[in-house]
N, C-alpha and C positions, 0 to 999 in steps of 0.2 A: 431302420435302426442305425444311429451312425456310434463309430467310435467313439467310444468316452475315457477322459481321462481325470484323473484324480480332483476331489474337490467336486465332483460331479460337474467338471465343465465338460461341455459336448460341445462338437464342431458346430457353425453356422450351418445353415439349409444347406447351402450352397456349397459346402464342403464334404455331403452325405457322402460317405464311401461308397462303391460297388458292392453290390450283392453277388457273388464267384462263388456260389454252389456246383455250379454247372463244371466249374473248372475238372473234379474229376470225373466228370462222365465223360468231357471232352478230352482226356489224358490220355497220348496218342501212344502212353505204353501199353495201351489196352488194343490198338489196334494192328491186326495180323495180316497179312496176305487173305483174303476168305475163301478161295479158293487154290488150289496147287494142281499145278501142270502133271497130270500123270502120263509117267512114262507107260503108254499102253503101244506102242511100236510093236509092229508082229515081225517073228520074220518072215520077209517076203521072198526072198532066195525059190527060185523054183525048178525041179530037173526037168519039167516037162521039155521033151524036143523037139522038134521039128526039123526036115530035111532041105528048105527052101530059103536064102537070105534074103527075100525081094518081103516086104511090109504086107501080113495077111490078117485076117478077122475072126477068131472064133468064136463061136456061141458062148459055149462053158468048157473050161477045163477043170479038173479037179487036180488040186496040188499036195504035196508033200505034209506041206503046216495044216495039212484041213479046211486052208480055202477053197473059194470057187473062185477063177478070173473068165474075166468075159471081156475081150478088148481087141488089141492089134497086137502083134508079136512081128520080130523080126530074128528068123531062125530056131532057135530056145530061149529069145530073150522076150522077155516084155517089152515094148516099144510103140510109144502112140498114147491113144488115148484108153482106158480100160478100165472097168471095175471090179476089185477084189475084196469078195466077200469071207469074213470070217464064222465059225458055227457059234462065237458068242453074241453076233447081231452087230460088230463094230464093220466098218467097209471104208476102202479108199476108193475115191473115185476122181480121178483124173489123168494128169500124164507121167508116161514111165520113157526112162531112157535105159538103154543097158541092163535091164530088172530091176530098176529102185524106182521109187517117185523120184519125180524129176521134172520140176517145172510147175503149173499150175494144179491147184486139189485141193480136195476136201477131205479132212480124214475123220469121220463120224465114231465116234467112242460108243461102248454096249450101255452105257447108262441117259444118254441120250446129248454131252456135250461135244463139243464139233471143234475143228480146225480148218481155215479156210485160208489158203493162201498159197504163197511158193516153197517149192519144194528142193531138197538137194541134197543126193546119195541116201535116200530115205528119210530125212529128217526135215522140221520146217526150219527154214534158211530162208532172208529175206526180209518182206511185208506180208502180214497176217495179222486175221484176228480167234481168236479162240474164244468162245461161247460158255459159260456156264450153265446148265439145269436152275441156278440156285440165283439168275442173274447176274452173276460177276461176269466183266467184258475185258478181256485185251484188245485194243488196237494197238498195231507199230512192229518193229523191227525183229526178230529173231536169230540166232543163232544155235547150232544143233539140236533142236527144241526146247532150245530155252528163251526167251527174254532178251535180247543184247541189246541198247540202243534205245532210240527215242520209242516211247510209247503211251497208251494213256489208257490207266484202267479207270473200271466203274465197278461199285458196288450197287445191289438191289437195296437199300437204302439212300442211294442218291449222292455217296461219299465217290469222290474223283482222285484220281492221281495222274499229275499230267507230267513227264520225266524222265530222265534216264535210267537205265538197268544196263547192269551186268551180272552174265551167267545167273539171271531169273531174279534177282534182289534188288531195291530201288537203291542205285550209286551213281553220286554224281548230284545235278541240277535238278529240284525241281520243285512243283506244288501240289500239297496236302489240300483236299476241300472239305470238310463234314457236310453234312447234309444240315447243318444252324446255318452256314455260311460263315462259318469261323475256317481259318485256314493256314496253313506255314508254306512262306517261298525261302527255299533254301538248298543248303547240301545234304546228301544223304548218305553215309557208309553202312552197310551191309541192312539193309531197311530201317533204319534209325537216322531223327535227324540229329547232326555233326558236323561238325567247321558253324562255318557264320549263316546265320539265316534270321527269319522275321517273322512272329506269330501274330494272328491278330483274331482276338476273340470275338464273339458275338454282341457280349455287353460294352466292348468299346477300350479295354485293355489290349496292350500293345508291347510285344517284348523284342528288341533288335539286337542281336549280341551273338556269342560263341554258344553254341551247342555241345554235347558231350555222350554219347551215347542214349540219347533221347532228353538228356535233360540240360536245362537253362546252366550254365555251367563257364563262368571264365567274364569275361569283361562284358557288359551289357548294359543297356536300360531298358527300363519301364515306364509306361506313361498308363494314369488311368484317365476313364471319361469324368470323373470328377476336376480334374487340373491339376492332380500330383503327380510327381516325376521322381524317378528313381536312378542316378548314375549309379555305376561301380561296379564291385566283384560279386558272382553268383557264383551258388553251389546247390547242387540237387535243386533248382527252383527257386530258390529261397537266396535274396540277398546274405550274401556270408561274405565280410571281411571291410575293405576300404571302401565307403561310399557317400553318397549326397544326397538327401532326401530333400524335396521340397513340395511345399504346401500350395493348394493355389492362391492364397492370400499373399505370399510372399514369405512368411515364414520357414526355415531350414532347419535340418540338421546336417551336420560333415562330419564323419569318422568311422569307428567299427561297427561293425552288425555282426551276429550272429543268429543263423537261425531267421531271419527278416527283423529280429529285434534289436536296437542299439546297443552292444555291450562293450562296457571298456570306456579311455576317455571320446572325447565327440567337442564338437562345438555350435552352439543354436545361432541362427540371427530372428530375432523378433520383426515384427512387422514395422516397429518403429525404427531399425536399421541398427540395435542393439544387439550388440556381440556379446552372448557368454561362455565360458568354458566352465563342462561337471564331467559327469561318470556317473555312467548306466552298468546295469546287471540285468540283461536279460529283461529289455526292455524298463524297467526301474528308474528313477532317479535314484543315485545315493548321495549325491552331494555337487555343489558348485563349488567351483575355485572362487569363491571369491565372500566377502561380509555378509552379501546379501540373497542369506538361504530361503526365506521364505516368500521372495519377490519372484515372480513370474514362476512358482514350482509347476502349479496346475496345469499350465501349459506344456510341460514336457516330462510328468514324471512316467506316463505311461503311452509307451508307441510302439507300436505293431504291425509292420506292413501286411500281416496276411489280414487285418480288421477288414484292409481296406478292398 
């Protein structure tokens, strides 16, 4: 079904608008981290001691926090490689320095998700990946057990994010992918994208411009798979303020939008290279500047970017 405007003229074949239903299911303020990093760190501090500073091996020790370790020790400390089991079923197993993880490990969670990588002063520091039960994947960088640095998660849906973090939140560079193959490369402050970046939907819409807390917001264009183009100001989504619409026949609008609608004065060029100047309301015609009102009205008295 294409746009129609007054006088019942409707666009040529070729000018069918896009069908964007899809637009809010793909609406990236619907998507959340799917999973969160729990802090499940036990403390591993342990009195057990020993009389000897030379690198020995015990079976099992029983500790203070209610673990069990089982590993190399140097004097009272853990040191080497060792397993420490907890009574809720969670276990670390790899290398300790001084009594903390330290260096490479695994730290297996009581509900069955996992951490694998480097370690440092107990915490993951480094390269690592963390596991979901539910399918969500980290790869990449950490700091204190969080997220620092380049990384790239995955959803069990098949949605990607490939990008920078800080302190556990997507900051900084990077790309959004759904599992349509629709996707945004851009910036990101505190998991929203913000600053300048570039969406590109699955039906063939294209938005390049300033972001704002999730939404199309500040200087921008849009292009659709039909051959329309959008310069100018956006707000929440929606062309709002000074802009240029153009048709893929050639035909224009230039001036204000409100809401994606042309409201206020504006000026058309026809396909014949014919300039006029009127005033919209909310998409509307209410009038031309000029003798001739009822010439070319049909053609612009009703225009709607979200039709399209």
């Amino acid at each position: 079904m294409g746009a129609q405007c007054c006088n019942n003229y409707q666009y040529p074949e070729d000018m069918e608008p896009c069908e964007d239903a899809e637009m809010q299911r793909l609406d990236p303020r619907q998507i959340n981290i799917k999973y969160n990093y729990k802090k499940k760190q036990k403390v591993m501090n342990s009195s057990q001691t020993t009389k000897t500073q030379e690198r020995t091996k015990q079976s099992a020790v029983a500790l203070k926090s209610g673990g069990v370790y089982q590993g190399d020790w140097i004097g009272n400390k853990r040191e080497g490689y060792g397993i420490l089991k907890w009574p809720d079923g969670s276990e670390y197993q790899g290398e300790w320095k001084n009594n903390k993880a330290n260096g490479q490990g695994k730290f297996i969670y009581a509900d069955g998700d996992f951490y694998e990588g480097q370690w440092e002063n107990d915490k993951q520091n480094g390269k690592g990946s963390f596991q979901s039960q539910n399918g969500g994947k980290y790869e990449g960088e950490w700091k204190d057990d969080l997220q620092q640095g380049f990384g790239i998660e995955t959803w069990e849906d098949g949605s990607r994010y490939e990008g920078y973090f800080y302190e556990g939140i997507k900051q900084g560079q990077g790309t959004y992918i759904w599992n349509d193959g629709s996707q945004y490369t851009g910036l990101w402050i505190n998991n929203k994208r913000h600053g300048q970046g570039v969406q590109i939907w699955k039906n063939g819409k294209e938005y390049q411009g300033e972001w704002f807390e999730d939404f199309m917001c500040g200087q921008g264009s849009m292009k659709w798979a039909n051959g329309c183009h959008y310069v100018g100001l956006f707000n929440k989504d929606a062309p709002n303020g000074y802009g240029i619409f153009k048709w893929g026949n050639g035909r224009s609008y230039e001036g204000s939008f409100k809401l994606s609608k042309p409201n206020g004065k504006g000026k058309v060029m026809l396909e014949n290279g014919q300039t006029r100047f009127g005033e919209w309301q909310e998409g509307k015609l209410l009038k031309w500047f000029d003798n001739q009102q009822d010439v070319q009205k049909e053609n612009f008295d009703v225009l709607n970017l979200e039709d399209l």
